[in-house]
C-alpha atoms as an extended CHARMM CRD file, in Angstrom:
* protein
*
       214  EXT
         1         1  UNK       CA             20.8950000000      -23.2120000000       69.6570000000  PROA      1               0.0000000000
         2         2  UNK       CA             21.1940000000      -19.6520000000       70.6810000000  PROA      2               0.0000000000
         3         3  UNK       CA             22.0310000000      -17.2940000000       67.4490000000  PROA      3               0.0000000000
         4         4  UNK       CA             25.8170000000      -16.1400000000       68.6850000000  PROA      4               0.0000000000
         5         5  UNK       CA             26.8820000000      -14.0010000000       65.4730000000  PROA      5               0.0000000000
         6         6  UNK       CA             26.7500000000      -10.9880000000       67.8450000000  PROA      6               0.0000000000
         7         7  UNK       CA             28.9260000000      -11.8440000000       69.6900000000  PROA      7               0.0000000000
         8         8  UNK       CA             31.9820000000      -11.9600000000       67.4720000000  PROA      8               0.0000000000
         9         9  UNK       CA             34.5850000000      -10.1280000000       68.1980000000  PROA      9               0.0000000000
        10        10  UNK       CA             37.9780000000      -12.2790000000       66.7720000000  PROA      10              0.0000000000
        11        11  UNK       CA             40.4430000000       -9.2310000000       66.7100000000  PROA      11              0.0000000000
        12        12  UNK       CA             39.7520000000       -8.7140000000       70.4270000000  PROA      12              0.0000000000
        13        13  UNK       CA             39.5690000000      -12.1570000000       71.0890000000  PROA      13              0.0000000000
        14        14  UNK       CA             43.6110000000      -12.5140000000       69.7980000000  PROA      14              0.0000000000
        15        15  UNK       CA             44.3130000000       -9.4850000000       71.7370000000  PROA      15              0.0000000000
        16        16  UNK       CA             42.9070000000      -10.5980000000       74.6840000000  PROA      16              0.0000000000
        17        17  UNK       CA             44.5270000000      -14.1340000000       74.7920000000  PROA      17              0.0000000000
        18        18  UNK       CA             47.5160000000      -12.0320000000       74.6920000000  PROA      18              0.0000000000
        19        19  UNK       CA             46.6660000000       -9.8480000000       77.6530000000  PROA      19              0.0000000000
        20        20  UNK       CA             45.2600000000      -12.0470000000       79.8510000000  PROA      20              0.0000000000
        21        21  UNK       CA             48.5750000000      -13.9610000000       80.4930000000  PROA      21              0.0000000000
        22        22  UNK       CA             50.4080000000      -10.2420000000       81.1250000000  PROA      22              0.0000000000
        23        23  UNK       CA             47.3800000000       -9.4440000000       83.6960000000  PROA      23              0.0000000000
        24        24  UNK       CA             47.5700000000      -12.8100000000       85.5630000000  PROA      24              0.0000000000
        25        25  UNK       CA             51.0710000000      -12.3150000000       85.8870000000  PROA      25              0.0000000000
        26        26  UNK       CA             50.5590000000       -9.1770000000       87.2260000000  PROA      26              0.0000000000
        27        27  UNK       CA             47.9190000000      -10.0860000000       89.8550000000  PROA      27              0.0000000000
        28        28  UNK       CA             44.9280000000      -11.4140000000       88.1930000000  PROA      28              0.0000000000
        29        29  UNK       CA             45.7150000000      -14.6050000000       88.9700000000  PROA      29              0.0000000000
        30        30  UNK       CA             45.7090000000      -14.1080000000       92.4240000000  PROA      30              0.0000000000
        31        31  UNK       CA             42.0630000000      -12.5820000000       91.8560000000  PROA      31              0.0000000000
        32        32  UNK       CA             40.7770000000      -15.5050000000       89.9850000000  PROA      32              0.0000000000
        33        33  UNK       CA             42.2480000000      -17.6230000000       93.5280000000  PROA      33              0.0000000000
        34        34  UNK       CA             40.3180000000      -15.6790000000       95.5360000000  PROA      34              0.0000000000
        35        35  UNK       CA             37.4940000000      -15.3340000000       93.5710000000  PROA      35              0.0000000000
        36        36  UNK       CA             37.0730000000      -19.5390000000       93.1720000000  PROA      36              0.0000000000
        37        37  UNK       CA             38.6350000000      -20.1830000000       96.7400000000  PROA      37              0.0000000000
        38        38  UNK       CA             36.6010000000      -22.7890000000       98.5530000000  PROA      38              0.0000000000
        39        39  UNK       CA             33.4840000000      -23.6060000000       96.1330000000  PROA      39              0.0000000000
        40        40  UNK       CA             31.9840000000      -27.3200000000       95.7600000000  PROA      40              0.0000000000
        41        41  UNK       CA             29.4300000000      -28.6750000000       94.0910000000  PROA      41              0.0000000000
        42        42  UNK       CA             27.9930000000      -27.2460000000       90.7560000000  PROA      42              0.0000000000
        43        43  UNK       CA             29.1780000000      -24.1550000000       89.0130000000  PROA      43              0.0000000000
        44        44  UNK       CA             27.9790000000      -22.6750000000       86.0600000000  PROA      44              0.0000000000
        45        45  UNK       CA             30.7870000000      -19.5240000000       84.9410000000  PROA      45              0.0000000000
        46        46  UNK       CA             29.1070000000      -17.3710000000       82.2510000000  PROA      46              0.0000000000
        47        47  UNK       CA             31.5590000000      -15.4730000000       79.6530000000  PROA      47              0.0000000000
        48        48  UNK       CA             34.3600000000      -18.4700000000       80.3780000000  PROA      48              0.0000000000
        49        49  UNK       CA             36.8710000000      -16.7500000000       77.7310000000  PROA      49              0.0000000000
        50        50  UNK       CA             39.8410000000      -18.6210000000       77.3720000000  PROA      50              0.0000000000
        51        51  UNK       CA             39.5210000000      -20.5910000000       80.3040000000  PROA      51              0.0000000000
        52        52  UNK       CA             41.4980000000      -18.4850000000       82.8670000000  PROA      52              0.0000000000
        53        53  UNK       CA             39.7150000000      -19.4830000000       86.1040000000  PROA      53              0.0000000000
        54        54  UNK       CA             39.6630000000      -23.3460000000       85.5020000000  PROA      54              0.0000000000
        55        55  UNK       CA             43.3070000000      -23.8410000000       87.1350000000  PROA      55              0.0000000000
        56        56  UNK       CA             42.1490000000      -22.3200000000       89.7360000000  PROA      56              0.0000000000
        57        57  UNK       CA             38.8000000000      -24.3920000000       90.9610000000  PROA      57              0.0000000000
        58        58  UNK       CA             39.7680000000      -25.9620000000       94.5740000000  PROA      58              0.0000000000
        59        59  UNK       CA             38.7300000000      -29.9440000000       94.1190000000  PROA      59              0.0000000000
        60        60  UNK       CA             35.5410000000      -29.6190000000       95.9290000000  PROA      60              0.0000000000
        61        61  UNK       CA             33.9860000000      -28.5380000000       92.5660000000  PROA      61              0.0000000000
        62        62  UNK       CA             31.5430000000      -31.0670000000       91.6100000000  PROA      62              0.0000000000
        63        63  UNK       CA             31.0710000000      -29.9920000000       87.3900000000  PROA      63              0.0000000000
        64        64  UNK       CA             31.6870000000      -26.5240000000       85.5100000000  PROA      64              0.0000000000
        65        65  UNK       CA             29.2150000000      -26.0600000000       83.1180000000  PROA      65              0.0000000000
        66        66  UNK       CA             31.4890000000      -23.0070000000       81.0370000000  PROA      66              0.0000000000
        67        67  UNK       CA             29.4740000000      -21.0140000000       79.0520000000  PROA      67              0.0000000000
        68        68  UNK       CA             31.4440000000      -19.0640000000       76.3910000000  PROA      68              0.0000000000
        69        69  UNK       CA             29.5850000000      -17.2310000000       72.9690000000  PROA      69              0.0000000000
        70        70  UNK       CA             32.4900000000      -15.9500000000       71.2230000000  PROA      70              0.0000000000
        71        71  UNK       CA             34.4210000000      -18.9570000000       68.9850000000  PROA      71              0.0000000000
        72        72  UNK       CA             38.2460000000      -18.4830000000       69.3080000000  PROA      72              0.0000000000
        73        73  UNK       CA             38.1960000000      -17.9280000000       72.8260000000  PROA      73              0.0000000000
        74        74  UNK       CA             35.5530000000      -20.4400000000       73.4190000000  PROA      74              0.0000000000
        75        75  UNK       CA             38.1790000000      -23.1140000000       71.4660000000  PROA      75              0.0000000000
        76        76  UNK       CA             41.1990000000      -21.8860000000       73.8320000000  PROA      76              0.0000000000
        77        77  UNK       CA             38.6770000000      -22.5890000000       76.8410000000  PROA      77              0.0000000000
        78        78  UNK       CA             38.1650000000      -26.3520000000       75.8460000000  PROA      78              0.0000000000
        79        79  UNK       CA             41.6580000000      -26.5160000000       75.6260000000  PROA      79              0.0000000000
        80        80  UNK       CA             41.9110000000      -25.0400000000       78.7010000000  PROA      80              0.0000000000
        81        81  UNK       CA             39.7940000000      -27.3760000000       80.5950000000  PROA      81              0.0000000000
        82        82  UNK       CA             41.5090000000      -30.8480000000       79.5620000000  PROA      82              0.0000000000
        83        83  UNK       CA             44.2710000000      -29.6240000000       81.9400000000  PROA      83              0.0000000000
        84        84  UNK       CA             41.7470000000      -28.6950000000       85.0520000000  PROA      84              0.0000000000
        85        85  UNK       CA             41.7690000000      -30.2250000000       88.3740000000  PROA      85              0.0000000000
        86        86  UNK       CA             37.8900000000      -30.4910000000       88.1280000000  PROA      86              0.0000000000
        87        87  UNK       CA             35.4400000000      -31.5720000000       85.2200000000  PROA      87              0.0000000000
        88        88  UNK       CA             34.8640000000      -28.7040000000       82.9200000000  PROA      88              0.0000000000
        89        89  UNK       CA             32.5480000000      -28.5630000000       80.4190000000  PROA      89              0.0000000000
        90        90  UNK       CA             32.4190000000      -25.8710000000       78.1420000000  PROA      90              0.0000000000
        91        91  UNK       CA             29.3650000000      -25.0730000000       76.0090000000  PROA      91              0.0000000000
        92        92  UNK       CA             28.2480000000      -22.6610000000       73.0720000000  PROA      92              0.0000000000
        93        93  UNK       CA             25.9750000000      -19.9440000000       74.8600000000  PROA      93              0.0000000000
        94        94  UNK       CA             25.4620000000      -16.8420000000       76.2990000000  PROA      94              0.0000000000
        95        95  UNK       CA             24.6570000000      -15.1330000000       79.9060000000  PROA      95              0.0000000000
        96        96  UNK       CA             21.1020000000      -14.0500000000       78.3930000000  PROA      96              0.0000000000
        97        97  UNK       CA             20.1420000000      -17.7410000000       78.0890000000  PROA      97              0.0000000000
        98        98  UNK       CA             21.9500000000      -20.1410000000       80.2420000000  PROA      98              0.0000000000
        99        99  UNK       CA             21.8370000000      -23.8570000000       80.0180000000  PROA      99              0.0000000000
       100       100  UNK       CA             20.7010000000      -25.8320000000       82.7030000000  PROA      100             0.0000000000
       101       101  UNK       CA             17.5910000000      -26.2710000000       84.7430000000  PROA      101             0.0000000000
       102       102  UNK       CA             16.1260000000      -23.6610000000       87.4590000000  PROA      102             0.0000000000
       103       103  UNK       CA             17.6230000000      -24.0970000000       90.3640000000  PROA      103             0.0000000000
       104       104  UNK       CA             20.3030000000      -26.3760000000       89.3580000000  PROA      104             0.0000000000
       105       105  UNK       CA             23.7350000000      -25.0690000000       90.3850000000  PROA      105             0.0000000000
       106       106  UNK       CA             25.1220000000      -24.4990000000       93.4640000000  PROA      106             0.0000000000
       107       107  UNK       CA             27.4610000000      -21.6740000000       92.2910000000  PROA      107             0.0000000000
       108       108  UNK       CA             27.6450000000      -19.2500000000       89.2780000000  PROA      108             0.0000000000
       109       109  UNK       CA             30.4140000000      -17.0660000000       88.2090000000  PROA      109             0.0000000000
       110       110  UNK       CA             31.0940000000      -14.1640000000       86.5040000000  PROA      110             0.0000000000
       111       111  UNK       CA             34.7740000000      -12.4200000000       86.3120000000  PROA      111             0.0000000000
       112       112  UNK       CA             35.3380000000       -9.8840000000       83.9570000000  PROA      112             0.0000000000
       113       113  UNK       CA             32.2230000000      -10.0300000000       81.8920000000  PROA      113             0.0000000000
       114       114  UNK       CA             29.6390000000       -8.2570000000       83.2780000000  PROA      114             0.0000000000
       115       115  UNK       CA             31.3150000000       -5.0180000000       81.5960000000  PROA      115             0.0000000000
       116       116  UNK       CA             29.8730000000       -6.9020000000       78.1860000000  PROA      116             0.0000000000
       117       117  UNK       CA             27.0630000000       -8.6530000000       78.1730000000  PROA      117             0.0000000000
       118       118  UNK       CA             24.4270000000       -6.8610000000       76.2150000000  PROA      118             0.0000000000
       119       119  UNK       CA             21.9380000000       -6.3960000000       79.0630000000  PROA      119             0.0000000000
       120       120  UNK       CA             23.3660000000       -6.8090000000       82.6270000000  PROA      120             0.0000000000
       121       121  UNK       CA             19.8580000000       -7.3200000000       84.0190000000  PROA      121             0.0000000000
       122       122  UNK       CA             18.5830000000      -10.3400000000       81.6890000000  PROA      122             0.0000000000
       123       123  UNK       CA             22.0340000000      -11.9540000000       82.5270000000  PROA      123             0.0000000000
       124       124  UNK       CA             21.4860000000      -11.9540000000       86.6310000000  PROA      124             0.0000000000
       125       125  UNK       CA             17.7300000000      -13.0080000000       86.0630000000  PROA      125             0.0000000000
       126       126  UNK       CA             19.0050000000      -15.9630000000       84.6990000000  PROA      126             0.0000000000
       127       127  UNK       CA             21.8370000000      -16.5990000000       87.0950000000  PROA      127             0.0000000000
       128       128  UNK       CA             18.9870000000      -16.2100000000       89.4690000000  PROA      128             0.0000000000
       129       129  UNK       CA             17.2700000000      -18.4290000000       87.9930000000  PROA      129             0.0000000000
       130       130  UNK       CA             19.7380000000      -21.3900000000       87.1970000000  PROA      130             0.0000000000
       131       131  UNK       CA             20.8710000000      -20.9960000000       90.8810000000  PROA      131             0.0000000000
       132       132  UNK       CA             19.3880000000      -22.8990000000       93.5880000000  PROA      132             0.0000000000
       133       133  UNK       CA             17.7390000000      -21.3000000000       96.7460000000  PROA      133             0.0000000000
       134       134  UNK       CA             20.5720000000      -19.8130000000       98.6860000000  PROA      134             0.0000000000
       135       135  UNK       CA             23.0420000000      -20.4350000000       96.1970000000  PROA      135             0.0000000000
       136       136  UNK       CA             25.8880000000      -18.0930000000       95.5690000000  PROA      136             0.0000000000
       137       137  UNK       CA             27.6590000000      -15.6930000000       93.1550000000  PROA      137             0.0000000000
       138       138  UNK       CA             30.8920000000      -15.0600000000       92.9080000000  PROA      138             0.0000000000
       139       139  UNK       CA             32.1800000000      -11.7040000000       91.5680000000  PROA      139             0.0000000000
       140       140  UNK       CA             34.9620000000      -10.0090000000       90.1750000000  PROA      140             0.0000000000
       141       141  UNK       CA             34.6510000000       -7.2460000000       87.2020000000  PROA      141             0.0000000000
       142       142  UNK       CA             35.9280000000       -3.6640000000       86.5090000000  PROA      142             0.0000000000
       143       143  UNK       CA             33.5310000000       -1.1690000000       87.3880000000  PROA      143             0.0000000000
       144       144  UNK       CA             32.4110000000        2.6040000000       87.2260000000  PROA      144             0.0000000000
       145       145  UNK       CA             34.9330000000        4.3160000000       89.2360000000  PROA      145             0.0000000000
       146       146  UNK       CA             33.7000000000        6.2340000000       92.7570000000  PROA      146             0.0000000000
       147       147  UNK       CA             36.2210000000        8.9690000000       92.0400000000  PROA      147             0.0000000000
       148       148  UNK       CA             33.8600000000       11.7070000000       89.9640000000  PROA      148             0.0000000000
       149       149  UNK       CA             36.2930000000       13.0480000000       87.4660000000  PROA      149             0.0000000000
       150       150  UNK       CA             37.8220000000        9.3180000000       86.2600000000  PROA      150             0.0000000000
       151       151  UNK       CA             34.2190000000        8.1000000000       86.1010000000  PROA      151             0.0000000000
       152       152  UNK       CA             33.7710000000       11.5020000000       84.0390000000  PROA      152             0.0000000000
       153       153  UNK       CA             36.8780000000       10.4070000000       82.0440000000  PROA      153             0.0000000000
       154       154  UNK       CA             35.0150000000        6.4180000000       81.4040000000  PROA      154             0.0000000000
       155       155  UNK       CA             31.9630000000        7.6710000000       80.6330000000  PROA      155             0.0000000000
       156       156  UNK       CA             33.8530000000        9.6900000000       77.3220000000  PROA      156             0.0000000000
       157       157  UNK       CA             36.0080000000        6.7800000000       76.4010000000  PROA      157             0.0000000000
       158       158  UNK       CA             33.1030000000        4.0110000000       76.6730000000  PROA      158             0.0000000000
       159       159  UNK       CA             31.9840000000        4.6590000000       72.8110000000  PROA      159             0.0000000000
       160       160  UNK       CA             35.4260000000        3.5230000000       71.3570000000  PROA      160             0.0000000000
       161       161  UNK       CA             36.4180000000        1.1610000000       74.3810000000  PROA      161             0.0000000000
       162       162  UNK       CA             33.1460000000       -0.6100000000       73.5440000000  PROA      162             0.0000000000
       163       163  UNK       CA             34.4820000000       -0.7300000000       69.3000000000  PROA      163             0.0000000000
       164       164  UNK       CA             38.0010000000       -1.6650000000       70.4160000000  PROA      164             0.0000000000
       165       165  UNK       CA             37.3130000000       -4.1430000000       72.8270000000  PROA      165             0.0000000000
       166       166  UNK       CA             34.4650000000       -6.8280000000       72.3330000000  PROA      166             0.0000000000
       167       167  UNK       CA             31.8910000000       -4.5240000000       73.6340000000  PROA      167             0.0000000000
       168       168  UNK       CA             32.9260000000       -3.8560000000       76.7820000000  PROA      168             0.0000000000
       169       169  UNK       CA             31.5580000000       -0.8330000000       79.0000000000  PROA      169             0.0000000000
       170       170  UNK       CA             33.7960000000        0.4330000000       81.0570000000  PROA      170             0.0000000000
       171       171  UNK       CA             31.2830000000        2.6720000000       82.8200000000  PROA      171             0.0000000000
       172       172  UNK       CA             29.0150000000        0.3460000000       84.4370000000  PROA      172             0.0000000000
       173       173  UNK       CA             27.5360000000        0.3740000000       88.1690000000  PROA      173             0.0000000000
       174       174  UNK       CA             27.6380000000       -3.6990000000       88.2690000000  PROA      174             0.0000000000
       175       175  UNK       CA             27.6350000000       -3.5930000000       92.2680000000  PROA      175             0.0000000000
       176       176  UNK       CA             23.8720000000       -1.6540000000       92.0200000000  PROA      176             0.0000000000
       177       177  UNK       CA             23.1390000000       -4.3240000000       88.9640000000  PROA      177             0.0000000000
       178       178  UNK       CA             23.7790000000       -7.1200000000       91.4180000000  PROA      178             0.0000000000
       179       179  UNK       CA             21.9620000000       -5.6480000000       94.0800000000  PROA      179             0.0000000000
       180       180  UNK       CA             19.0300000000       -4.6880000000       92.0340000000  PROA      180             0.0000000000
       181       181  UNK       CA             18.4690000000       -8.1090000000       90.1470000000  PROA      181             0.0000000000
       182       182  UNK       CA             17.4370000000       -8.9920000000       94.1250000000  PROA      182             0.0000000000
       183       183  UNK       CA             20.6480000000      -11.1160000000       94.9230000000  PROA      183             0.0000000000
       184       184  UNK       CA             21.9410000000      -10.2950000000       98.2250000000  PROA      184             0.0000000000
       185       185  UNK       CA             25.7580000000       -9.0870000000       98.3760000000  PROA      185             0.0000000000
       186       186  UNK       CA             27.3820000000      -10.4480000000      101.4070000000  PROA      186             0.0000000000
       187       187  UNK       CA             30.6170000000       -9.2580000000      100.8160000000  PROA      187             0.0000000000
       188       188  UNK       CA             31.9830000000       -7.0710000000       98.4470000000  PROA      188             0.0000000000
       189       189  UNK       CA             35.7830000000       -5.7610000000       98.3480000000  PROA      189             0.0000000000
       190       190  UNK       CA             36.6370000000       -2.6580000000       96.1730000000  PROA      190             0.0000000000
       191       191  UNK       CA             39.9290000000       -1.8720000000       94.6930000000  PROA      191             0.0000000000
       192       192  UNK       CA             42.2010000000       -0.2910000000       91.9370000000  PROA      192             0.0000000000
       193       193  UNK       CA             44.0780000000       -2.4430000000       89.9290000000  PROA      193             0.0000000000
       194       194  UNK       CA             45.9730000000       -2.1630000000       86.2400000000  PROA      194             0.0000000000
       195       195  UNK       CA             46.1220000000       -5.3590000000       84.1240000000  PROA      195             0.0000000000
       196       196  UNK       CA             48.7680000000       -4.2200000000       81.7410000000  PROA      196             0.0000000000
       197       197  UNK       CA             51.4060000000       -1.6320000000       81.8090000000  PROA      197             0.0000000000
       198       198  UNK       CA             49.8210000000        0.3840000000       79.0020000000  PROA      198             0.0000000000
       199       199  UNK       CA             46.6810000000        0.1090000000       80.3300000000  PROA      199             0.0000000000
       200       200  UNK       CA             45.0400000000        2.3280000000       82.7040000000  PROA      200             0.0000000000
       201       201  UNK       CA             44.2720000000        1.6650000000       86.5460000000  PROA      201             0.0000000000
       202       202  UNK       CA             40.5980000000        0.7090000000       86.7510000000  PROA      202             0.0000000000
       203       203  UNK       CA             38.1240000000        0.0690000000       89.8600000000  PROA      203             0.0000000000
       204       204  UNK       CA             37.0520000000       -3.5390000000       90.5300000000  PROA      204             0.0000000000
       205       205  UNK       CA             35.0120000000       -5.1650000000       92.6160000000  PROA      205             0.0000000000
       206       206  UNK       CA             35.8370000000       -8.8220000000       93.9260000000  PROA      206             0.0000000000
       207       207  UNK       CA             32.8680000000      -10.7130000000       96.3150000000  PROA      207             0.0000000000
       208       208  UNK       CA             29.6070000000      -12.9760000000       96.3690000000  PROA      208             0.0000000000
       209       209  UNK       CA             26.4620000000      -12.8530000000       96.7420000000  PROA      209             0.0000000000
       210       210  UNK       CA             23.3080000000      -14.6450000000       97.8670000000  PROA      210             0.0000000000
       211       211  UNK       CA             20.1180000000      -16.2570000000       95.9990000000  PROA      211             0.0000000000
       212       212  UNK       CA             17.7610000000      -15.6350000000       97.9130000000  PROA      212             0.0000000000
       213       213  UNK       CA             15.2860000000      -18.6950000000       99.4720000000  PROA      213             0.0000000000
       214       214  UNK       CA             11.4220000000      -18.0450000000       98.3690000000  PROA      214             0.0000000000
């Protein structure tokens, strides 16, 4: 079993069960919808959290495999998943190491944890590799803003956003990570959004993208 002590982070973990249900309410929800709408067969969602997206998997989902390293959110998310409309099953792991065979899902996912996974590019070399030819990602994360003065202004807050909130990097280019791991981005929405009232309005990204055959 994969050593998960690094990725402990229990006093963001109870702030961010507490967030999450402000940002859904505020239009995250409708993200996660989007994000899931239409997917069968099965889907392996690194960085689960507490569960969030499993309401919203549309009933041609064969099996989630959830994988989720941190403990207390990982618990909510197995709570989570005895209310889905789809099996879920959520494991101990992390994006660096996936479980499963290559080749053997039809869909991963990733929403809102890109931003803190150690190293982006050993995460989509295993999605790559756990996905079967022509198989798909599905997107949605915060991102680097466009906008050179507030991606100035992320760049000098990512050393205590990363202390403060369970790693995370606020200043990442995760569209060029996708593109360079050698998935194919088909389509690829950009847009502002704020999750909480005190929190400020960030760029995400919301699309999928293609494994490439051979």
């Amino acid at each position: 079993m994969a050593d998960l002590s690094g990725f402990q982070h229990p006093r963001f973990a109870r702030m961010y069960e507490r967030l999450s249900v402000q940002a859904e309410l505020r239009g995250t929800a409708e993200h996660r919808r989007r994000l899931l709408a239409g997917l069968s067969g099965r889907v392996v969602e690194i960085g689960a959290g507490n569960g969030m997206n499993f309401a919203h998997y549309p009933p041609g989902v064969r099996e989630v495999v959830a994988v989720e390293p941190e403990d207390r959110l990982r618990a909510l998310a197995e709570r989570a998943a005895t209310g889905a409309r789809v099996p879920v099953r959520v494991v101990a792991g992390h994006g660096g190491a996936l479980p499963g065979e290559d080749g053997g899902f039809d869909v991963a996912v990733v929403s809102l944890v890109l931003c803190s996974v150690p190293d982006q590019r050993a995460v989509l070399a295993e999605v790559r590799r756990v996905l079967k030819a022509g198989g798909e990602l599905r997107f949605y994360e915060h991102v680097r803003s466009r906008n050179r003065l507030a991606g100035l202004a992320q760049d000098l807050v990512t050393p205590l956003w990363r202390r403060v909130a369970g790693d995370c990097r606020p200043n990442r280019d995760t569209e060029r990570a996708i593109t360079e791991s050698g998935l194919v981005i088909e389509e690829c929405e950009r847009f502002s959004f704020r999750a909480a009232p005190s929190a400020p309005a960030m760029a995400h990204i919301l699309g999928r993208a293609r494994n490439p055959a051979g």
